[in-house]
Backbone and ligand atoms as CSV (ligand in chain L), in Angstrom:
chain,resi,resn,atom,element,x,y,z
A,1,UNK,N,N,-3.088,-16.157,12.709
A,1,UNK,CA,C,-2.162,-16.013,11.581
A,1,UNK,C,C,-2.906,-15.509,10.337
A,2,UNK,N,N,-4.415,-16.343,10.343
A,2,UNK,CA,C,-4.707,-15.703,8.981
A,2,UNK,C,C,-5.101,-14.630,8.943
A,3,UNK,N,N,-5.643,-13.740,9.888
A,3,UNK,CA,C,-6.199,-12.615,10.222
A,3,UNK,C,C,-5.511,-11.628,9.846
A,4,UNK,N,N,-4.033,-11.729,10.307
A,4,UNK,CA,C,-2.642,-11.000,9.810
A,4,UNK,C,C,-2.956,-10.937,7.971
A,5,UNK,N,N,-3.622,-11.680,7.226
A,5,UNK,CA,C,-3.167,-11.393,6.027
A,5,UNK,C,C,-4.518,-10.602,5.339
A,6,UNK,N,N,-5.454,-10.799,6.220
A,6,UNK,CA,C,-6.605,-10.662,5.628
A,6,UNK,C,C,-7.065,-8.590,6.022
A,7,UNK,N,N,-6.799,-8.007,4.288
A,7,UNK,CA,C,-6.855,-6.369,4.398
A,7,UNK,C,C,-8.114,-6.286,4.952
A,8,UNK,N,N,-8.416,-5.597,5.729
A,8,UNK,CA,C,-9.467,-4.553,6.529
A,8,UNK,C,C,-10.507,-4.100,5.031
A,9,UNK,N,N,-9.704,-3.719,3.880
A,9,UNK,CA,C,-10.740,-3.084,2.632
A,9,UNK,C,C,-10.138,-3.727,1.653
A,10,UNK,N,N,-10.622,-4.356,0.369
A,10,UNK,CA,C,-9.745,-4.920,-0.806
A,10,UNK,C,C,-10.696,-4.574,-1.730
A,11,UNK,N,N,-10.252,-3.539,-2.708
A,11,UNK,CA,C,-10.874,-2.977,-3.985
A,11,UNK,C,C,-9.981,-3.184,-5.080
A,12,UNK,N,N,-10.684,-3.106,-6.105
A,12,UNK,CA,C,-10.114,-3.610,-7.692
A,12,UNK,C,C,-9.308,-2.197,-8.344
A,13,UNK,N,N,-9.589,-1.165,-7.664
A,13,UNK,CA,C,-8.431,-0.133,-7.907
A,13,UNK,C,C,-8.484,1.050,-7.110
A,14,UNK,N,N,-7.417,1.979,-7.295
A,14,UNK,CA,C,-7.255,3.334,-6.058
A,14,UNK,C,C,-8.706,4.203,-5.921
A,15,UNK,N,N,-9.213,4.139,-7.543
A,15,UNK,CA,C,-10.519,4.693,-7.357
A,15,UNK,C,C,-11.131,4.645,-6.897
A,16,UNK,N,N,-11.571,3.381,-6.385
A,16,UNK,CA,C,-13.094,2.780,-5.662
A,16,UNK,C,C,-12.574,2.960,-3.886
A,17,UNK,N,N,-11.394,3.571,-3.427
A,17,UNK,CA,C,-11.356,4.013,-2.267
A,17,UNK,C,C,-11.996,5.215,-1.956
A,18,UNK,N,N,-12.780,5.059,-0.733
A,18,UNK,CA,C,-13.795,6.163,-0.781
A,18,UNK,C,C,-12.883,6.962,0.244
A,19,UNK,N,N,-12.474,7.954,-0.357
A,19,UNK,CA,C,-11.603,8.988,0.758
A,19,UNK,C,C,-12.062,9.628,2.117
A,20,UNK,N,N,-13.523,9.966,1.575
A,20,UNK,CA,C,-14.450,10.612,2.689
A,20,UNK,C,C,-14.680,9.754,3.654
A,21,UNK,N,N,-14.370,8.472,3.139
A,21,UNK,CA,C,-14.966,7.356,4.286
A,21,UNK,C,C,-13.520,7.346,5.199
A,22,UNK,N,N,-12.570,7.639,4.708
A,22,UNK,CA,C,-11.336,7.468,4.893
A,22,UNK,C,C,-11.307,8.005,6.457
A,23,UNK,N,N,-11.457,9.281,6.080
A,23,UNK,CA,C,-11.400,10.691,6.918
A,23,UNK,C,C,-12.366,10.510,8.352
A,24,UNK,N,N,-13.740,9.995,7.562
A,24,UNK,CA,C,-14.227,9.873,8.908
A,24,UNK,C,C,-13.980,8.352,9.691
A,25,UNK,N,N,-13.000,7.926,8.920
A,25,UNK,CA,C,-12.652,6.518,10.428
A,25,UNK,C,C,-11.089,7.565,11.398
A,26,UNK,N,N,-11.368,8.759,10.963
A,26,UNK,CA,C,-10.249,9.154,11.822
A,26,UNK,C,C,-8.557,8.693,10.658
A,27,UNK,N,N,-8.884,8.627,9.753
A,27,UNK,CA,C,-7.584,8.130,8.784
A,27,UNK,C,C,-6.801,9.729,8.486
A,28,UNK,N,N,-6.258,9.860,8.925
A,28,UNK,CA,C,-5.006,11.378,8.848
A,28,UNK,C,C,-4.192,10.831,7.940
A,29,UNK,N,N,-3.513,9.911,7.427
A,29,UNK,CA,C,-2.249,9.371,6.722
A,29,UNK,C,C,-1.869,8.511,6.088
A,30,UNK,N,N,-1.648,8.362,4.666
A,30,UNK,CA,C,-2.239,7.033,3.844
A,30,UNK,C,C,-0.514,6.698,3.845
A,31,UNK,N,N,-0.175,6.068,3.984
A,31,UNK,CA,C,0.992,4.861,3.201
A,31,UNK,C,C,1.058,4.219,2.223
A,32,UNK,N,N,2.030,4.476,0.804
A,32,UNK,CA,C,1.269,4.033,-0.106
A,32,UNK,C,C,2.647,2.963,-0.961
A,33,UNK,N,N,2.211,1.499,-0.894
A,33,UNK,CA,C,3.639,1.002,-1.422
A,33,UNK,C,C,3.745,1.533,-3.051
A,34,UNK,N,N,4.992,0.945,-4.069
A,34,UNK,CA,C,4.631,2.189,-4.970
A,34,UNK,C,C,4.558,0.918,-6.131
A,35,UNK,N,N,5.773,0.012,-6.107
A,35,UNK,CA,C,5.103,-0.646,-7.615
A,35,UNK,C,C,3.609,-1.601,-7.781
A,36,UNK,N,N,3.384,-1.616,-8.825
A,36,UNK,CA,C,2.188,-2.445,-8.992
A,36,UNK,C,C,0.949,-1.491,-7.964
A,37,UNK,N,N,1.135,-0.267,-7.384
A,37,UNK,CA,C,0.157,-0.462,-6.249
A,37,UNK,C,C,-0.337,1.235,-7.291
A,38,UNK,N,N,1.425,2.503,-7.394
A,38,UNK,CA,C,0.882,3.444,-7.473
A,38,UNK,C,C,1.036,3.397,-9.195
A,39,UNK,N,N,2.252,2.808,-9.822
A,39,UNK,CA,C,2.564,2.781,-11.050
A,39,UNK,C,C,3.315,0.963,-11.072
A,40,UNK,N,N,2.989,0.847,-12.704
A,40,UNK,CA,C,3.390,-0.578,-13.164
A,40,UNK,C,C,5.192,-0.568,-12.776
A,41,UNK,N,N,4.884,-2.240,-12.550
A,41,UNK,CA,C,6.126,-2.173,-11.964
A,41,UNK,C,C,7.012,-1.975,-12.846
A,42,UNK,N,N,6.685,-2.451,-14.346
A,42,UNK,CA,C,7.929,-2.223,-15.312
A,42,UNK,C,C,7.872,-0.900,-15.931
A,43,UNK,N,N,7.360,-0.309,-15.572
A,43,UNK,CA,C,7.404,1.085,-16.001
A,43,UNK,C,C,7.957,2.310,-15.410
A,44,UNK,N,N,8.150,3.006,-15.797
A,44,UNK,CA,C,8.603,4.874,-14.906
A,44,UNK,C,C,7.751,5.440,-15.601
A,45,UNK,N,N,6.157,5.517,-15.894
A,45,UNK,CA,C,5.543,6.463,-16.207
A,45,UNK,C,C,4.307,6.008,-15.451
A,46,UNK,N,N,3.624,7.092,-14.883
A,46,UNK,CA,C,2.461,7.415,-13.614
A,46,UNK,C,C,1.381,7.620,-14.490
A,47,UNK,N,N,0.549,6.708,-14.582
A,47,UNK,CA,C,-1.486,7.047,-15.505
A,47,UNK,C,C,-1.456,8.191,-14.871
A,48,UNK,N,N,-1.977,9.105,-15.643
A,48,UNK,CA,C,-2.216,10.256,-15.524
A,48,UNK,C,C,-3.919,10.745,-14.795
A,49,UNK,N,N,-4.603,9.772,-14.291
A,49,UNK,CA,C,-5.630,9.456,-13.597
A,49,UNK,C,C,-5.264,9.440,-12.360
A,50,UNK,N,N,-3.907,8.362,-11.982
A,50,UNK,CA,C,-3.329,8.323,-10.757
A,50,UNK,C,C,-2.683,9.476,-10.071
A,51,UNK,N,N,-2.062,9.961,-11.346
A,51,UNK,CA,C,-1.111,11.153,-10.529
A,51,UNK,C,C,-2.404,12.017,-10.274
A,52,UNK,N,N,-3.641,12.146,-10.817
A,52,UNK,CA,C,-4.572,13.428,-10.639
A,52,UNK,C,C,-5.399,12.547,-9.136
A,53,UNK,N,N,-5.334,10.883,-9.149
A,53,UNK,CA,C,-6.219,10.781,-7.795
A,53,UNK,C,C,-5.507,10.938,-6.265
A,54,UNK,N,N,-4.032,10.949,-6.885
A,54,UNK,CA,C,-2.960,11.781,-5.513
A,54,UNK,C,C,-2.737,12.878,-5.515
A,55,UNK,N,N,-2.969,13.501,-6.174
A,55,UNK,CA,C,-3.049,15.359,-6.022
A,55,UNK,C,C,-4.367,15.401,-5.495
A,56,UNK,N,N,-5.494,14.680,-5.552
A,56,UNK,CA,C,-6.459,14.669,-4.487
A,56,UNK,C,C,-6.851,14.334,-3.385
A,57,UNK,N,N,-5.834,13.400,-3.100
A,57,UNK,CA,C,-5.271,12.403,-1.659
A,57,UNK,C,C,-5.072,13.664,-1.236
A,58,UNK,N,N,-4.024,14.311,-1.961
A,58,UNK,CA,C,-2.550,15.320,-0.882
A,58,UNK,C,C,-3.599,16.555,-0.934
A,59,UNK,N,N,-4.371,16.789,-1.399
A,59,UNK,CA,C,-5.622,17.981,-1.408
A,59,UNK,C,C,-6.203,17.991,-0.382
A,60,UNK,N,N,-6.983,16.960,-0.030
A,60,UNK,CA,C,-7.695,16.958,0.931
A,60,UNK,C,C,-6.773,16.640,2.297
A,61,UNK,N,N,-6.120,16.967,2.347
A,61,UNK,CA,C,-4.686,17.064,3.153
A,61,UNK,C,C,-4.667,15.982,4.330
A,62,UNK,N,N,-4.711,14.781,3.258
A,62,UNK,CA,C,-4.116,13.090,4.177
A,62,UNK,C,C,-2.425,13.452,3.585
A,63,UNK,N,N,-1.785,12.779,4.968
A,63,UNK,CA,C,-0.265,12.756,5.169
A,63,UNK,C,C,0.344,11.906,4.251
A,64,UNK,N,N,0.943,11.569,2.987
A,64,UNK,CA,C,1.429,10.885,2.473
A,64,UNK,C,C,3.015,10.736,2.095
A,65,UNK,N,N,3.204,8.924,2.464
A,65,UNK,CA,C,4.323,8.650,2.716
A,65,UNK,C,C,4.281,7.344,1.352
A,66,UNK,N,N,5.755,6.961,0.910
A,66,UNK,CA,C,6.055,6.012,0.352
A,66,UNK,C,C,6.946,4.725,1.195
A,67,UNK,N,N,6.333,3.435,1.067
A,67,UNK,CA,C,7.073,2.566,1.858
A,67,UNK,C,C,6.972,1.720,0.728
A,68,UNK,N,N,8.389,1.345,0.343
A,68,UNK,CA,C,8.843,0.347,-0.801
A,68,UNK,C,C,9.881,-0.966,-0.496
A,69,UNK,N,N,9.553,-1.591,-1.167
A,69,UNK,CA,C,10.653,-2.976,-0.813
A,69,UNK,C,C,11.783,-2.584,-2.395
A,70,UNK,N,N,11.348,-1.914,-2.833
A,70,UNK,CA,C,12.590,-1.602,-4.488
A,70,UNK,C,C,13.828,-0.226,-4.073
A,71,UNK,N,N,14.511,-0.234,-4.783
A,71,UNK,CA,C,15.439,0.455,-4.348
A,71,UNK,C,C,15.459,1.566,-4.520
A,72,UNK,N,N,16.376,2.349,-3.618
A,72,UNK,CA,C,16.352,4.113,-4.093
A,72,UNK,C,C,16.076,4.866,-4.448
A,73,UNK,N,N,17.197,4.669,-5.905
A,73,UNK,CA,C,16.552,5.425,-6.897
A,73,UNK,C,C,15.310,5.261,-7.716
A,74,UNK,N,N,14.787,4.410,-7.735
A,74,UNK,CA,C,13.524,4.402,-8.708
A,74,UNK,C,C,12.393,4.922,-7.303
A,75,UNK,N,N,12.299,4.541,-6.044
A,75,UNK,CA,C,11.282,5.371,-5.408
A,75,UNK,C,C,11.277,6.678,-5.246
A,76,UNK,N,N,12.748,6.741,-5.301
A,76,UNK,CA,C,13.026,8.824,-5.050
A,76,UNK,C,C,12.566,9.581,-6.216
A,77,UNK,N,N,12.369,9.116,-7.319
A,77,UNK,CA,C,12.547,9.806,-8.945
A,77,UNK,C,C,10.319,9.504,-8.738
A,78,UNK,N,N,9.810,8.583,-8.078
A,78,UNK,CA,C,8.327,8.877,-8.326
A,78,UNK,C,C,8.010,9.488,-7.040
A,79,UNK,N,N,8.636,9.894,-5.981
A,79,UNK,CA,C,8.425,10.363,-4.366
A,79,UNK,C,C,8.537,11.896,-4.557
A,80,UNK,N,N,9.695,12.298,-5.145
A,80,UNK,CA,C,10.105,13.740,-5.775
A,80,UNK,C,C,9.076,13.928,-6.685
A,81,UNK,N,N,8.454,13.511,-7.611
A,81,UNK,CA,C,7.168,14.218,-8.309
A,81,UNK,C,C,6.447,14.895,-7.519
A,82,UNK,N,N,6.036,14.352,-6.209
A,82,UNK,CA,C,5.045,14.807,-5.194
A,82,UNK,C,C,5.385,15.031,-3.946
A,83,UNK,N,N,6.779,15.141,-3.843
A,83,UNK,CA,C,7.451,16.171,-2.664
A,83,UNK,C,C,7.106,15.062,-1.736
A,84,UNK,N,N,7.037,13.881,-1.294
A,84,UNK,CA,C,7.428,12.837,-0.738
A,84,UNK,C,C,8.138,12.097,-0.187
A,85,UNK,N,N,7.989,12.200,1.311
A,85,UNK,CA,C,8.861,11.101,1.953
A,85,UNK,C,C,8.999,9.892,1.484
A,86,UNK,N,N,10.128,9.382,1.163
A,86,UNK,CA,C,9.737,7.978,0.862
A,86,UNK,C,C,10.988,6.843,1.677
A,87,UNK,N,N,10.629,5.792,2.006
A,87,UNK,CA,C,11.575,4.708,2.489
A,87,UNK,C,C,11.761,3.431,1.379
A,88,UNK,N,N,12.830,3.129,1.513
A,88,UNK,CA,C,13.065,2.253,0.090
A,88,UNK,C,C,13.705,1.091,0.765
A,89,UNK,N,N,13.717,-0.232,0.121
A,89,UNK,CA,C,14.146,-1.450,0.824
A,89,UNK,C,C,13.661,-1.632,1.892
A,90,UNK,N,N,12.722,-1.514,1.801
A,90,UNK,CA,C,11.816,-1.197,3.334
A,90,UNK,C,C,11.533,-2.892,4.034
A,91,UNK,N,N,11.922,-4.021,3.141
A,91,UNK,CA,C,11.977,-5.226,3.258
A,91,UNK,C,C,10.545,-5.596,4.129
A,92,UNK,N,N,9.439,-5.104,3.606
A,92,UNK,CA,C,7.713,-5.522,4.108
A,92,UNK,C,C,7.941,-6.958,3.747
A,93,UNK,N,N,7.424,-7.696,4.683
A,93,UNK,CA,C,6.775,-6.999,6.030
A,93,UNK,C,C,6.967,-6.804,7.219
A,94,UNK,N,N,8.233,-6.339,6.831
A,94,UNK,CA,C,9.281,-5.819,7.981
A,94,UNK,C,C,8.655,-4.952,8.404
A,95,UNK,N,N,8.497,-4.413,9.849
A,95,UNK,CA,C,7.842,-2.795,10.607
A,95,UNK,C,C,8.445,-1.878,10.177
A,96,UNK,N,N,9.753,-1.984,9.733
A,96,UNK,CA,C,10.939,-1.314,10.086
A,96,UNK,C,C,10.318,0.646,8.943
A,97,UNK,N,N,10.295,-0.069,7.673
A,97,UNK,CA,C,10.015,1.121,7.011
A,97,UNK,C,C,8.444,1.864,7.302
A,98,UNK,N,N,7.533,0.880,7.784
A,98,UNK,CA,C,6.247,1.772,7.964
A,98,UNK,C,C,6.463,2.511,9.539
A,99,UNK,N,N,7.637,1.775,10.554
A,99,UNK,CA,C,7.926,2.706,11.524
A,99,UNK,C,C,8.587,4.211,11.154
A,100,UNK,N,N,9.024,4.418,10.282
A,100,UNK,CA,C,10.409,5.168,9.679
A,100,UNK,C,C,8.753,6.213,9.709
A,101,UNK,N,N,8.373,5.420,8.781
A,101,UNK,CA,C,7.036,6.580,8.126
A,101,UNK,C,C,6.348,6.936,8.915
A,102,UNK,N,N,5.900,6.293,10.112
A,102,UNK,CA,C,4.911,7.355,10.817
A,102,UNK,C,C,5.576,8.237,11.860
A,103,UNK,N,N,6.617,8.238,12.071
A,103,UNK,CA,C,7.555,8.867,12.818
A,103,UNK,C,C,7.860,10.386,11.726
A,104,UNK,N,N,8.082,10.257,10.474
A,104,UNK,CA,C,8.205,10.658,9.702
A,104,UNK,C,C,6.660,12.226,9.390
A,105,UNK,N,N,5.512,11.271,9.466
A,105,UNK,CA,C,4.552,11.701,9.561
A,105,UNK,C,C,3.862,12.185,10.698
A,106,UNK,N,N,4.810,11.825,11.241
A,106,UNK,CA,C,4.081,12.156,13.207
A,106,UNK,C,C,2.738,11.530,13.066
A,107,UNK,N,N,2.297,10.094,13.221
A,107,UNK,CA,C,0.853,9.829,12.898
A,107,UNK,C,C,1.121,8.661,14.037
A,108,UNK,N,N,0.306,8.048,14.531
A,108,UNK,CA,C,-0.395,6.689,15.240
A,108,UNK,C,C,-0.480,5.668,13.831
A,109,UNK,N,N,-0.236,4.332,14.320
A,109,UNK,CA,C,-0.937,3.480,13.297
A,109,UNK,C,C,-2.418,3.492,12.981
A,110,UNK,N,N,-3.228,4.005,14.446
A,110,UNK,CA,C,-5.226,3.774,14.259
A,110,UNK,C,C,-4.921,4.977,13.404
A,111,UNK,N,N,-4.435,5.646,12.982
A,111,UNK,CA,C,-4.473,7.063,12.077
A,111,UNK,C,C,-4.253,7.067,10.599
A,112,UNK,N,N,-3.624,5.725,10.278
A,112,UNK,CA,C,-3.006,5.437,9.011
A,112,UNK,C,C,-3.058,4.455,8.317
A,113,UNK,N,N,-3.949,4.813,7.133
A,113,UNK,CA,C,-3.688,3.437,6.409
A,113,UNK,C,C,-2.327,3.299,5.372
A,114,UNK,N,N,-2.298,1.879,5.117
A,114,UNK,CA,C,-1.610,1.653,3.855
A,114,UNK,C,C,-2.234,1.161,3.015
A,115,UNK,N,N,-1.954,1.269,1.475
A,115,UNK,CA,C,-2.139,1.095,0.278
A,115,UNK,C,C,-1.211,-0.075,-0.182
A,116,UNK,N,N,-1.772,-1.395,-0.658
A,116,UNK,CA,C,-0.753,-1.507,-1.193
A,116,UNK,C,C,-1.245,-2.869,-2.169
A,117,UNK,N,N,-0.512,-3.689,-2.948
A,117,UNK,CA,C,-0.957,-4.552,-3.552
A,117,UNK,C,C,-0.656,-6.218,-3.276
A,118,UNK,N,N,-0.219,-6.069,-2.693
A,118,UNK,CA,C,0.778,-7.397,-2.159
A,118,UNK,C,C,0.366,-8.083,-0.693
A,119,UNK,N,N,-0.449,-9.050,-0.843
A,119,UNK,CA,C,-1.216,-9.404,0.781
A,119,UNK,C,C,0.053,-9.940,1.958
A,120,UNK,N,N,1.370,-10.143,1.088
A,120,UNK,CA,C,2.224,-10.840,1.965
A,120,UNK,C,C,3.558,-9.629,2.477
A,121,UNK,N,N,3.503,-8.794,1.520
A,121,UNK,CA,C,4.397,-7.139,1.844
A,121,UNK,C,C,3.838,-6.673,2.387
A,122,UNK,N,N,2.781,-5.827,1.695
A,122,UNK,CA,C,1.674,-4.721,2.315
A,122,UNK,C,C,0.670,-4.997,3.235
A,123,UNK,N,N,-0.320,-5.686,2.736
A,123,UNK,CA,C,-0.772,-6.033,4.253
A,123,UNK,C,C,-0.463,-6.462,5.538
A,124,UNK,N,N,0.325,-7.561,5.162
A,124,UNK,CA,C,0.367,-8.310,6.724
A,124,UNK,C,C,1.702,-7.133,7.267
A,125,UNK,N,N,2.158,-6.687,6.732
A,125,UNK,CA,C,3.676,-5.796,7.473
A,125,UNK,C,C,2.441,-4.558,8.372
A,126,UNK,N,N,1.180,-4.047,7.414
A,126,UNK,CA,C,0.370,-3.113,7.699
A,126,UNK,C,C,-0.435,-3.728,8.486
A,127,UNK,N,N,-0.702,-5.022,8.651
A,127,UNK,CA,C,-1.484,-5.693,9.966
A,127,UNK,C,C,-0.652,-6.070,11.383
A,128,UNK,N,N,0.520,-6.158,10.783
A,128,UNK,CA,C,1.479,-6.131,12.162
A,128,UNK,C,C,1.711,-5.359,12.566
A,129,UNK,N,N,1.205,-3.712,12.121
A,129,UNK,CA,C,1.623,-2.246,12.575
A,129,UNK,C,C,0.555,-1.976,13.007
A,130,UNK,N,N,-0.595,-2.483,12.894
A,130,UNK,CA,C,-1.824,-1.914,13.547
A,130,UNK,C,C,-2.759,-0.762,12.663
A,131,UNK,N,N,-1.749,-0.776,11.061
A,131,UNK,CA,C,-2.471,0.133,10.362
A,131,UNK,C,C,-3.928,-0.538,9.854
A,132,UNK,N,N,-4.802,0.683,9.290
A,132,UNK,CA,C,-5.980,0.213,8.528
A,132,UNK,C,C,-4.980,-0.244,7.224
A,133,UNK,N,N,-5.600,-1.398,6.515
A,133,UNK,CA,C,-4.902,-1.890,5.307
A,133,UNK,C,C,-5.605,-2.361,3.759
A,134,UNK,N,N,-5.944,-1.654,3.092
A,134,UNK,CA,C,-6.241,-1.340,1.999
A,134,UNK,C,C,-5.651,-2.735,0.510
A,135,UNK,N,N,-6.086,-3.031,0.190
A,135,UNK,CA,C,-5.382,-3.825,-0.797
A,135,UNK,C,C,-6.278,-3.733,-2.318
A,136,UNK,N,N,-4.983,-3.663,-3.068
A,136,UNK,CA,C,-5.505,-2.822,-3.898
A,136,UNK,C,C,-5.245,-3.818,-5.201
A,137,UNK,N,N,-5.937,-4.522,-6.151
A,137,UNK,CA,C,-5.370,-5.065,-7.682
A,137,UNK,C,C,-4.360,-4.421,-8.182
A,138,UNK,N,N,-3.296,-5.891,-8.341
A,138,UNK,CA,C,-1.902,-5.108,-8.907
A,138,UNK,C,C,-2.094,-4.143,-10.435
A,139,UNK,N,N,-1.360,-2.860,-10.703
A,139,UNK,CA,C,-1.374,-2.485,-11.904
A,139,UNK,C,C,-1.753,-3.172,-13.381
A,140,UNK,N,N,-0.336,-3.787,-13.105
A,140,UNK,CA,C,-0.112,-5.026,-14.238
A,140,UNK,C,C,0.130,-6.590,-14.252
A,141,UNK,N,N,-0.170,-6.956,-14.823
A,141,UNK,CA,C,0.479,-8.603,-14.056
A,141,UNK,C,C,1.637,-8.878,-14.477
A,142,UNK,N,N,2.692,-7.896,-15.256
A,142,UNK,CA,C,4.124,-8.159,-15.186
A,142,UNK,C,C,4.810,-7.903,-13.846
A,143,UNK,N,N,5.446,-8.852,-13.578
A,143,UNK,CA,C,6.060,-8.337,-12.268
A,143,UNK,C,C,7.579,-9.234,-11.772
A,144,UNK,N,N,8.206,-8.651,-11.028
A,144,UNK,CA,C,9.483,-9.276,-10.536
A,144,UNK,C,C,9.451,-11.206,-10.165
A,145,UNK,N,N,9.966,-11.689,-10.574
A,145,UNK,CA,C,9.882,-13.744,-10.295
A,145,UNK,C,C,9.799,-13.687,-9.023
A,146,UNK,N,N,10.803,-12.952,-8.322
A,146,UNK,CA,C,9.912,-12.999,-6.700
A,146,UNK,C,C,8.399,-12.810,-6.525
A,147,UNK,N,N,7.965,-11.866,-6.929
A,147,UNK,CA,C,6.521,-11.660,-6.832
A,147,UNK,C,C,5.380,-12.525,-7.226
A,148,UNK,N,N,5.971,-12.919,-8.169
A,148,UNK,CA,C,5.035,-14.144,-9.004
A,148,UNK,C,C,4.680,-14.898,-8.423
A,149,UNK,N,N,6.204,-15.800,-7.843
A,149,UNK,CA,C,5.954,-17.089,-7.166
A,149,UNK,C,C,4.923,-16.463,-5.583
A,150,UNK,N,N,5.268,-15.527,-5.579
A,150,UNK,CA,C,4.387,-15.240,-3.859
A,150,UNK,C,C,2.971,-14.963,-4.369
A,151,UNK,N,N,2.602,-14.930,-5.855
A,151,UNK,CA,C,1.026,-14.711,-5.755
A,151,UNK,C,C,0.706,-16.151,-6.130
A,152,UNK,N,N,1.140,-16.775,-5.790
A,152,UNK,CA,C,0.643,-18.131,-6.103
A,152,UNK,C,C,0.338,-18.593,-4.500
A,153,UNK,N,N,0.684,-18.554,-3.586
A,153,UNK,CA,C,0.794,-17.989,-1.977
A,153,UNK,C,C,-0.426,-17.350,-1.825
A,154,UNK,N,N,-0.660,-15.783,-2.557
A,154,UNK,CA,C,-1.080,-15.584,-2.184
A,154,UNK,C,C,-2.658,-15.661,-2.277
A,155,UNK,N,N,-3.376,-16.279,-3.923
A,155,UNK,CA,C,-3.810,-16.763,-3.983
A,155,UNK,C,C,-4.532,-18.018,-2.957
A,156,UNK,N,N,-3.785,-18.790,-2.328
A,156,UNK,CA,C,-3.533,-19.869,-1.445
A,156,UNK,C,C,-4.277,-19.070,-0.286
A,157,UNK,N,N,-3.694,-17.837,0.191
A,157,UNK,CA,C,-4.275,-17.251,1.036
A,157,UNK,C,C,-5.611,-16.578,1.193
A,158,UNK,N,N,-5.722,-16.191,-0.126
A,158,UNK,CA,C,-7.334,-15.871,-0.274
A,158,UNK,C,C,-8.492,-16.894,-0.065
A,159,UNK,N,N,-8.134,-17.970,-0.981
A,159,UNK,CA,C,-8.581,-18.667,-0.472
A,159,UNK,C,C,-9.467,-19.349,0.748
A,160,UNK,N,N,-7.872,-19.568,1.381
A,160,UNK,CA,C,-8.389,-20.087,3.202
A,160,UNK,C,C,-9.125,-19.101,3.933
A,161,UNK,N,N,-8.729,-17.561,3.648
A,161,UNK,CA,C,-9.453,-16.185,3.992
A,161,UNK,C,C,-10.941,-16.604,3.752
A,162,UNK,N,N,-11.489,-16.823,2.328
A,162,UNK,CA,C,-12.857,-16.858,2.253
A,162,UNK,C,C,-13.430,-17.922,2.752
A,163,UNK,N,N,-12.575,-19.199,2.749
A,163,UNK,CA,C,-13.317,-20.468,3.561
A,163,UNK,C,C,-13.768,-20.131,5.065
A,164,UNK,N,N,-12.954,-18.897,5.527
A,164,UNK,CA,C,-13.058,-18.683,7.057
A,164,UNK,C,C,-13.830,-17.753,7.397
A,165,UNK,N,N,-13.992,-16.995,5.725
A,165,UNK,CA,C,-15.381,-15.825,6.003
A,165,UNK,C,C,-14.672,-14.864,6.576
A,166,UNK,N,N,-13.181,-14.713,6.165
A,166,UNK,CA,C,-12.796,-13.525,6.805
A,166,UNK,C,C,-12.644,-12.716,5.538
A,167,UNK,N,N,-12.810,-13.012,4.499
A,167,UNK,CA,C,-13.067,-12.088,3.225
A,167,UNK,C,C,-13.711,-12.756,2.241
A,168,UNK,N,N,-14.527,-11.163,1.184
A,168,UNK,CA,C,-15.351,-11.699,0.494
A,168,UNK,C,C,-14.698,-12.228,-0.838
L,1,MG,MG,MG,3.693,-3.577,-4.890
């Protein structure tokens, strides 16, 4: 069970993902959840660092998809900036939307990571798919009362993770 929660890579932001390293584990296709992970959740405006370190994602030509638990319209309006598939209500860590996406992407899970910020959405939905899983420090620490109460969880989970030496 705990293994399921515990990301494969956990860095303090998108930067410190080493892309090249990416490429040579065979990674073709990043998955990327979008609030708190690509932009703040209370916001509709993209750091302008971020939007330039995904025009370098989509450069070096990894497959990129959006898998969101928020609705519609707010993923379509940041997915359309960058000509993006995206799945919305994707209810992680449900399979359901990271299946949508690699079907979408024509990719394998050993082919794809996800991005995301949330050890109980993003990872474990991305450890039950068999993707590589990336976890990334949320944007901001404003965030939805659902979310809150689950980083108190998830906290809880880090935790037992490092008592077990399954993360640092
Ligand atoms: Mg998120």
């Amino acid at each position: 069970m705990y293994r399921l929660l515990c990301p494969n890579l956990a860095v303090d932001s998108l930067f410190e993902i080493d892309l090249d390293s990416l490429a040579d584990q065979g990674i073709r296709g990043v998955i990327f959840d979008l609030d708190n992970t690509i932009i703040p959740w209370d916001s509709r405006e993209m750091d302008a660092a971020i939007v330039a370190w995904l025009e370098d994602v989509l450069a070096r030509g990894f497959k990129v998809a959006i898998v969101s638990n928020n609705w519609r319209g707010r993923v379509r309006e940041i997915a359309a900036r960058f000509g993006l598939p995206f799945f919305s209500r994707a209810y992680k860590p449900a399979k359901t939307g990271f299946r949508k996406a690699l079907a979408e992407l024509k990719l394998e899970p050993g082919e794809t990571a996800v991005i995301g910020d949330q050890l109980f959405t993003d990872v474990l939905g991305g450890n039950r798919m068999g993707l590589l899983t990336i976890w990334v420090k949320p944007l901001t620490a404003h965030e939805f009362i659902g979310t809150r109460i689950h980083r108190r969880f998830e906290r809880l989970a880090v935790r037992m993770l490092r008592a077990r030496g399954l993360m640092k």
